[in-house]
Legacy VTK file of the C-alpha trace (Angstrom):
# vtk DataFile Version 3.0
C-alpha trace
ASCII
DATASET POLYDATA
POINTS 50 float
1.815 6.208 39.159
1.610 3.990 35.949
2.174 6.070 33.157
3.192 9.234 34.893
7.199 10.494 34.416
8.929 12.076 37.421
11.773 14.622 37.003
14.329 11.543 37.597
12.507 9.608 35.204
12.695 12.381 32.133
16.463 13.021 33.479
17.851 9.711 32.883
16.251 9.585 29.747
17.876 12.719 28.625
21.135 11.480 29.928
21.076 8.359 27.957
19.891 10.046 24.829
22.845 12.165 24.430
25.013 9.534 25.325
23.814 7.279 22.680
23.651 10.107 19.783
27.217 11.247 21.070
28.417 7.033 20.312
26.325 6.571 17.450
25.807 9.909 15.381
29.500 10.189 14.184
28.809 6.355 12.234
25.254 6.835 11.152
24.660 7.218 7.286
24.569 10.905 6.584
21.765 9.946 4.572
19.816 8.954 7.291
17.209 11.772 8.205
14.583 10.148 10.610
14.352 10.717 14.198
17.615 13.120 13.996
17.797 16.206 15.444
18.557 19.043 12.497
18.825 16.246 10.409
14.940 15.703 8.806
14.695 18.001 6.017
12.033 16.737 3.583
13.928 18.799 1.019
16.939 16.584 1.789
15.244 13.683 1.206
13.846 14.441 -2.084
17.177 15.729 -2.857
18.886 12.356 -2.311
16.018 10.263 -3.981
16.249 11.975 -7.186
LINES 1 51
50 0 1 2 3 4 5 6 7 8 9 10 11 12 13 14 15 16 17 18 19 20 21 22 23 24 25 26 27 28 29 30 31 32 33 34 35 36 37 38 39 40 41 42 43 44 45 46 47 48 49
């Protein structure tokens, strides 16, 4: 079973990923665009760069 996720598995997962983005989003850098949901915008980016 190496490998393979159950249903409990991809639950708790889930569970602890919202928890942590519901702690942590509200102190990340609003100009921080990887591995945020609605938050990547390669537009964005560029926008900030330049």
């Amino acid at each position: 079973m190496l490998g393979i996720l159950t249903i409990v598995d991809s639950v708790i997962q889930q569970v602890i990923t919202q928890g942590l983005t519901y702690v942590y989003e509200p102190i990340v850098s609003n100009n921080s665009y990887g591995f945020r949901p609605g938050k990547f915008s390669i537009k964005q980016s560029l926008e900030y760069i330049n």
